[in-house]
C-alpha positions, 0 to 999 in steps of 0.5 A: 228684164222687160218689168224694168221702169223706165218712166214715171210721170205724176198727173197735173192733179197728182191723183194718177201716177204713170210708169212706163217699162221696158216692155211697153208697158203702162201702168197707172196707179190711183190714189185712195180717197181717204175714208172714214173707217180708214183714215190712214189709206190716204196717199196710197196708190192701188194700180188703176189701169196697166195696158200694153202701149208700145210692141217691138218693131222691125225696121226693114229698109235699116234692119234695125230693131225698134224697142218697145221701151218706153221712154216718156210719157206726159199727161194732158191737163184733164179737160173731162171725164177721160184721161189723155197721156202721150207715151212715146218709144225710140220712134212712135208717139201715142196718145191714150185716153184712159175712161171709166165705163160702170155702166151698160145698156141692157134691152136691146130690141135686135141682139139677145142679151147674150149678143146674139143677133134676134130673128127679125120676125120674132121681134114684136115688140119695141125696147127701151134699153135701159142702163144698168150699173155693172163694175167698174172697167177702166179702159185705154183705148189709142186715140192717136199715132205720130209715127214716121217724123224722127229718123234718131231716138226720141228722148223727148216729149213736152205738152206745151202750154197753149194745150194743143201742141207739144214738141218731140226731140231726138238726137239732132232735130225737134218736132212741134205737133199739132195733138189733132194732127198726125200725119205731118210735124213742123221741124223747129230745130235742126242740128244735124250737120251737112257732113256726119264726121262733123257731128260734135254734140246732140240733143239730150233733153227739151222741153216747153216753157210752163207758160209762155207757149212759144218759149222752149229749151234744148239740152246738149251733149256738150253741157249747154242749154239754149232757150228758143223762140218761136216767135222770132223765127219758124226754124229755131237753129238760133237760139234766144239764149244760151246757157253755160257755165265756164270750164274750170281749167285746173279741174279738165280731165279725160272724162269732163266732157263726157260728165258735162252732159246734160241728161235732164233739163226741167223748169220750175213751175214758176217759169222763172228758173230751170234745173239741168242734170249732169253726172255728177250735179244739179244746177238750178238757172236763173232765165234772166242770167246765162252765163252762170247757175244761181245755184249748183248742187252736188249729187255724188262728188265721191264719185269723181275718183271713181270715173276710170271705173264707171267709165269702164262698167259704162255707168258715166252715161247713165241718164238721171233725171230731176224734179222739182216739188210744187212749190220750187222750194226743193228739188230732187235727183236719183244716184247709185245704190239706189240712193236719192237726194233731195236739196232744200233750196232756201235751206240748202241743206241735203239729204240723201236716202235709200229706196230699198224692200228691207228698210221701207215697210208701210209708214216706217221713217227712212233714215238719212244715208251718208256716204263715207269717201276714206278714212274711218267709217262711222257706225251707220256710213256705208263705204264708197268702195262698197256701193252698188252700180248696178242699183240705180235711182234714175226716174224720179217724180213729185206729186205736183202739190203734195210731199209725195214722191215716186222713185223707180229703182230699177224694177220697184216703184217705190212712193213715200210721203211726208210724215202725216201727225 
């Protein structure tokens, strides 16, 4: 199933809309410029660009293959004319720049117009090449590989803010890059430990801080988050600060530590908080307070007397993902049967929807699902015995300053928008 998406990333202006899938493919979607004869085509996204970024590999020293998916990508605030996005698989990091060409010289002096180079003696006169309007032709060219730098599986990408470094992650180590250089990373954070028995927890996800540029925070296996700094020290194996919420003890069981695990950690546009992703839960995080979340929201609970069984199916290590919309007033996060839920902060009221062909006609109103845990079902409750695995909202995005989201469901991109009067 290569067409499966597996990435989706809106641009800083939220007029382009990124997915990747598993077969290394890119596609770019483009918003309509409204129109005066049609005035409803604004907010719909036509595809712009779709290029192939990443090929299957083979690593012959391991005999490993490496796969083409692709895992993330982030775009590059626009500094001209031309688009830049990074896109990264397990291994390599690319950039891409995305242009637009609608026109082409014409009158050369030595090729034909066909290109065909001109018999030097024949040419007796001199041309002045002329530019001609021709369609438009949008083209990905790769601009940069950062390849050779992560020996695990990069889960990770992050453009800082300073606009001229990022940082990838994997499994034990985080890398700070230089955009202009490729040939070598600086090694920030390194958990692997000497002896590999000993290995207890991984990166699961990192990312830089919206505005201080020597800020970041990494996401572990074991349910805590650590926020770096670089300025306090080069190798930031110790961190700042170091969040974790305390076990209940009367709630352990066989699979807490394996839902404790944090798949996503995103921070607010503000900087003042960030949001982590477990199995079964958000929590949203004060900065300035570690040793609890400000506010914990949860996703699927009903799921909780299901473990045994999603741990047999192996969907207890699904990774969802989380978003934030513009303002940091609600976030958003991804479940099973291809349901969604968004929380309204100020609030605190919920919704869960579904993205789904049969209910998501253009401009038609999506009507709010509830899951029912035992009992009688009412009319419009759908059971939890009945949900469906294999249906899964794991990517998610929001337009950075518009009630606009992107929901990947498995291989549909689904993209709704608030009610327009």
């Amino acid at each position: 199933m290569a067409d499966i998406i597996s990435t989706v990333e809106f641009n800083y202006s939220g007029e382009l809309l990124a997915t990747g899938d598993k077969g290394g493919r890119v596609v770019i979607f483009q918003r309509e410029q409204e129109s005066k004869n049609r005035p409803l085509s604004r907010g719909e996204y036509n595809v712009y660009s779709t290029f192939q970024s990443h090929e299957p590999e083979f690593d012959y020293l391991k005999s490993l293959e490496i796969e083409e998916k692709i895992n993330k990508i982030r775009w590059l605030p626009q500094q001209n004319a031309a688009h830049f996005l990074l896109s990264t698989n397990d291994k390599t990091i690319k950039l891409w720049k995305i242009s637009e060409r609608d026109k082409r010289a014409e009158g050369y002096n030595l090729k034909d117009e066909d290109g065909r180079l001109r018999d030097p003696f024949r040419i007796t006169t001199l041309r002045v090449p002329v530019l001609m309007p021709m369609d438009l032709m949008v083209e990905a060219s790769p601009r940069r590989i950062f390849a050779n730098a992560h020996t695990y599986h990069i889960n990770s990408i992050s453009v800082n803010s300073d606009h001229e470094t990022y940082l990838s992650a994997d499994d034990l180590r985080i890398n700070l890059w230089h955009l202009e250089i490729t040939d070598r990373s600086f090694n920030i954070v390194d958990i692997k430990p000497a002896n590999m028995e000993e290995l207890t927890e991984v990166i699961t996800a990192a990312e830089c801080h919206p505005h201080q540029c020597n800020v970041f925070v990494y996401s572990s296996s074991k349910g805590t988050i650590r926020l770096c700094d670089m300025r306090a020290a080069a190798l930031c194996d110790r961190h700042s600060k170091f969040f974790e919420e305390p076990e209940d003890p009367s709630s352990r069981s066989f699979f807490s530590e394996i839902i404790s695990s944090i798949s996503d950690v995103k921070f607010s546009h503000s900087g003042r908080y960030m949001m982590t992703r477990d199995y079964l839960s958000v929590k949203v995080w004060d900065l300035n307070m570690e040793n609890r979340p400000v506010e914990t929201y949860q996703v699927h609970e009903y799921l909780r007397s299901k473990l045994c069984s999603l741990y047999e199916n192996d969907c207890i290590f699904d990774k969802f993902e989380c978003c934030w919309n513009g303002s940091d007033s609600a976030i958003m996060t991804g479940s099973y049967n291809n349901f969604f839920r968004m929380f309204d902060r100020n609030t605190r009221r919920d919704i869960t929807l579904e993205a789904s062909r049969e209910n998501s006609k253009p401009r038609a109103m999506l009507k709010p699902r509830k899951v029912c845990t035992g009992g009688k079902r009412k009319k419009d409750e759908i059971s939890v015995d009945s949900l469906d695995f294999n249906k899964k909202i794991l990517h998610t995005a929001w337009h950075p300053k518009e009630n606009v989201i992107a929901v990947a469901a498995t291989n549909n991109l689904y993209i709704f928008q608030d009610k327009i009067n």
